[in-house]
N, C-alpha and C positions, 0 to 999 in steps of 0.2 A: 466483206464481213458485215455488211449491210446497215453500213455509217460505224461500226462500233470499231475501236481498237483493242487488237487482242492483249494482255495482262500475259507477260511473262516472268514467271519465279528466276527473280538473278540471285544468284550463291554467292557473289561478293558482296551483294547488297544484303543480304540476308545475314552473314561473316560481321558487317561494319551494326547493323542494327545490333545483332547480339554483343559484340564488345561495350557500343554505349548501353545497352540495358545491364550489364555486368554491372558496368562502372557504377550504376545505380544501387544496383542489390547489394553488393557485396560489402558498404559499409554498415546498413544494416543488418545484413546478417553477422558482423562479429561485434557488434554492441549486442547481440542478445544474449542475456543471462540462463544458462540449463540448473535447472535447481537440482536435476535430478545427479548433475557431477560434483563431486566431492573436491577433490585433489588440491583446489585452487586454496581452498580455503583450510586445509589441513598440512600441505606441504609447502614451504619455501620451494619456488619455479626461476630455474637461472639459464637466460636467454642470450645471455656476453658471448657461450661461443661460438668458434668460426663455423658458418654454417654447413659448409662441405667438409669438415673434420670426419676423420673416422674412428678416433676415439675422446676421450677425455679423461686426462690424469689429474691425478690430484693426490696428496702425501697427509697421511693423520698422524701424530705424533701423542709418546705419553713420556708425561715427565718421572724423571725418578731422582733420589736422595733426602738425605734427613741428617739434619745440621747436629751437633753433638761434643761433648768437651771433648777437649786437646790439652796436650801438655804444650804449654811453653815456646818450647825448645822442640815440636813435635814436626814430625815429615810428615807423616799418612795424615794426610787432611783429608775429611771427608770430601768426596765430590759429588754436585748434581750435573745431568744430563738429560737429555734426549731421544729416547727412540723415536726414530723417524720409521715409516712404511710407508711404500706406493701403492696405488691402485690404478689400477685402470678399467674403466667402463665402454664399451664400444657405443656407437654413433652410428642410427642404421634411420633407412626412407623407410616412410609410409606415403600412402597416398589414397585420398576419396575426393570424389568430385562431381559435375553432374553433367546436364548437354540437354539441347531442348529437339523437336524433331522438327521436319519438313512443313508439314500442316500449322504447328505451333507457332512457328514462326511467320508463316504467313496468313494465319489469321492473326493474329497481332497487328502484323504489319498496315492486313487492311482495312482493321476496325481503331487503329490508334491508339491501343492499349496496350499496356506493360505488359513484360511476360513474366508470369510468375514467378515467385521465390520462392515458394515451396522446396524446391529438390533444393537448390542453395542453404537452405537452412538444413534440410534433412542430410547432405553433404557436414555441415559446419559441425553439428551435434554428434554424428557419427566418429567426427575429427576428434571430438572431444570425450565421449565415453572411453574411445580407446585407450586415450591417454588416462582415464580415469581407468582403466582398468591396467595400464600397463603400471602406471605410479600405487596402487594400493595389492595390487595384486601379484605383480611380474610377470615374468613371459617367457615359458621352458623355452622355447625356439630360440630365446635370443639373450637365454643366461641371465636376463634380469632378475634378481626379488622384489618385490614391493613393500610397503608399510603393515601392510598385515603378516609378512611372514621373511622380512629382511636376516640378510644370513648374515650370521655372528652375533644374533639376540637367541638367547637359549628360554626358552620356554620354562614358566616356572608356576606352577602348580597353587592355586589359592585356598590360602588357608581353610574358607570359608566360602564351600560352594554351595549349587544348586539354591540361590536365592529364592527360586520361586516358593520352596517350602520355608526357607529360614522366616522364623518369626523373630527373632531378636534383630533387631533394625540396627543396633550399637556393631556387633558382629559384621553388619555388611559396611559399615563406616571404619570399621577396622580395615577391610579388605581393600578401600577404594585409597585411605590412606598410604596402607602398604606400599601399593603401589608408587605414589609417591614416593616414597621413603627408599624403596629397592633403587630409584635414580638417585637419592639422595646418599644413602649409605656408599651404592655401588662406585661415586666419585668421591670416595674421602669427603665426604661435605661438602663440596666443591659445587655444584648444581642441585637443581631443583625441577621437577618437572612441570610445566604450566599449560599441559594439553594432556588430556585422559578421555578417551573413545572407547564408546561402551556400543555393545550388539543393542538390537532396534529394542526385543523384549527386558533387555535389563534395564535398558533406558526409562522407557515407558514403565516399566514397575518402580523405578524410584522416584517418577515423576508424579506417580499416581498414591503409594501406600505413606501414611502417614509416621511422624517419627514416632511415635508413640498411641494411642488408648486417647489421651489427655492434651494431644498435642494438636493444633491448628497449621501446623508446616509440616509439608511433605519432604521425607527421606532428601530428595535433592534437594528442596529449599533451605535446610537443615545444613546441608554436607556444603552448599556453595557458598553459604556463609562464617561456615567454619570450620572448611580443612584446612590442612595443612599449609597450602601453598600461600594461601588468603594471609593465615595465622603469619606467618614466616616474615613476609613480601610486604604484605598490602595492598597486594590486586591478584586482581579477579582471574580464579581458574574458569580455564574453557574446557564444559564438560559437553561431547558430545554424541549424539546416537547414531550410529554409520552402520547401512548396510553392508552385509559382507561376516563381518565376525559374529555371528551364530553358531559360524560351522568353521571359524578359521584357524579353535585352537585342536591339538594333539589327539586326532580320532575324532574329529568332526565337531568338537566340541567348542563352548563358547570363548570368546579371547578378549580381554581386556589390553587397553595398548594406553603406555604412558608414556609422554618424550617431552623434553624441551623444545619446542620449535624455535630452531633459530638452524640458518643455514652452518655453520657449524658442526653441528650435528645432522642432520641431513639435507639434502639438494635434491630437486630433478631437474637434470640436464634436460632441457630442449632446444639447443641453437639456433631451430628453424622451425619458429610456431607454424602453422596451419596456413597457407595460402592456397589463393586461385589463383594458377597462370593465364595467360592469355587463351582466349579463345581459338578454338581451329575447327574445319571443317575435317571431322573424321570418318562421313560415308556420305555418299550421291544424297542419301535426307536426312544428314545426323550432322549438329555441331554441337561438339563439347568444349566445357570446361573444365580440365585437369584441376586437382586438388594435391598438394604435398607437403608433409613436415618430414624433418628430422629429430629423432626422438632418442636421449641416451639413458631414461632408465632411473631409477632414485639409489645414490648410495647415500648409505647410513656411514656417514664417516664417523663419527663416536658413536660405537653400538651399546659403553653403558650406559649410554642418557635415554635406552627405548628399552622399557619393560613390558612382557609379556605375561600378564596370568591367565592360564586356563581354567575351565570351570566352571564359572561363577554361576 
């Protein structure tokens, strides 16, 4: 071979290179932040359970009774109670992942350089729109609903719609309180809502039009310092603009969405965030890395703390 030694591609050796380059990628790819998913920061995420469960129960309860005079001497005492009800949610796999090829690998190998992270991130992000769509959206295939359209919230009609035209600014301050108020009425006084997600265009219009002719604060800067929840409480409502509800309420129209966040009121199950298994050789010039979670879906366990106005 005329002094030289020939170089031959080993598939084991090529197997142990891609694990320790894994080992490398893979904590950076789940420190990275997707601004572009929602979920994390609008939903309580609960990760406790068993990760090979196939489903996940859980029981909502409403109280009832009202204390009231008695005689004396009286039997029929009023009593309070309990309704309990179960639920159950199913617990189903997904899975994305990547694999790098024959060439890829060995030129790596023979120039010393990492192999890309690329697909591992594009793997990681894909993991996570999902979930961003399965938690606000739902998933007919698999009987879920999501936060824009969770069932046992009835849809209910704003007073005061088509903002774009309204020119009384007080009127759409009525609307946004409403809202509040519908979680507030709808529990005997009992709650308050302290999350209100409004479609990108109403957003931006309350961000932008002023409260008045006369006035130096805009619509929102106006409403954040003196709704309702603020007035009530003492702290600060989270109003925010989410894609998705332009077209989420009743005929494609716009959907305002109000809840208390607290898992309480609603969860999304995912027992088995997002990983990478170990690497395998999956053809004579392919080795992958498998991706999978387990994913059960967001129930709205008190469905009056999440109001729905269409319209706006």
């Amino acid at each position: 071979m005329n002094g030289q030694s020939l170089h031959l591609f080993d598939a084991q050796a090529a197997l142990g290179f891609v694990i320790a380059q894994a080992s490398i990628i893979e904590p950076g790819v789940y420190r990275t932040r997707y601004p572009s998913v929602q979920y994390r920061d609008l939903i309580p995420v609960d990760t406790s359970g068993s990760e090979f469960a196939t489903s996940v129960t859980y029981f909502s309860s409403d109280q009832y009774g009202k204390a009231g005079w008695i005689n004396g001497n009286a039997d029929d005492i009023p009593k309070a109670g309990t309704n309990r009800a179960q639920h159950q949610t199913g617990v189903h796999t997904a899975g994305i992942g990547y694999g790098y090829g024959w060439e890829e690998i060995g030129r790596a190998q023979l120039l010393g350089i990492n192999l890309q992270s690329d697909d591992a991130n594009a793997a990681r992000r894909a993991s996570e729109e999902m979930v961003d769509r399965v938690a606000l959206q739902g998933d007919a295939d698999k009987g879920f609903t999501g936060l824009y359209n969770a069932a046992g919230v009835i849809p209910v009609a704003a007073q005061t719609g088509n903002w774009t035209v309204e020119t009384d600014t007080n009127l759409i301050v009525g609307v946004l309180n409403q809202a509040l108020l519908n979680v507030f009425n709808g529990t005997n006084t009992a709650s308050i809502a302290d999350m209100l997600l409004l479609p990108w265009s109403r957003f931006n219009l309350l961000a932008t039009r002023k409260m008045s002719e006369n006035s130096d604060m805009t619509v929102m800067q106006w409403y954040l310092a003196n709704n309702l929840y603020t007035v009530q409480t003492g702290q600060q409502l989270t109003v925010r603009g989410v894609r998705g509800l332009d077209t989420a309420g009743v005929g494609g129209t716009t959907r305002l969405v109000a809840y208390r966040k607290d898992p309480e009121v609603l969860k999304l199950h995912m027992p088995m965030p997002h990983r990478f298994l170990p690497a395998w050789q999956s053809g004579p010039l392919r080795w992958d890395i498998p991706g999978v979670m387990r994913l059960g879906g967001l129930d709205v366990r008190l469905p009056k703390e999440v109001v729905y106005l269409d319209g706006i």
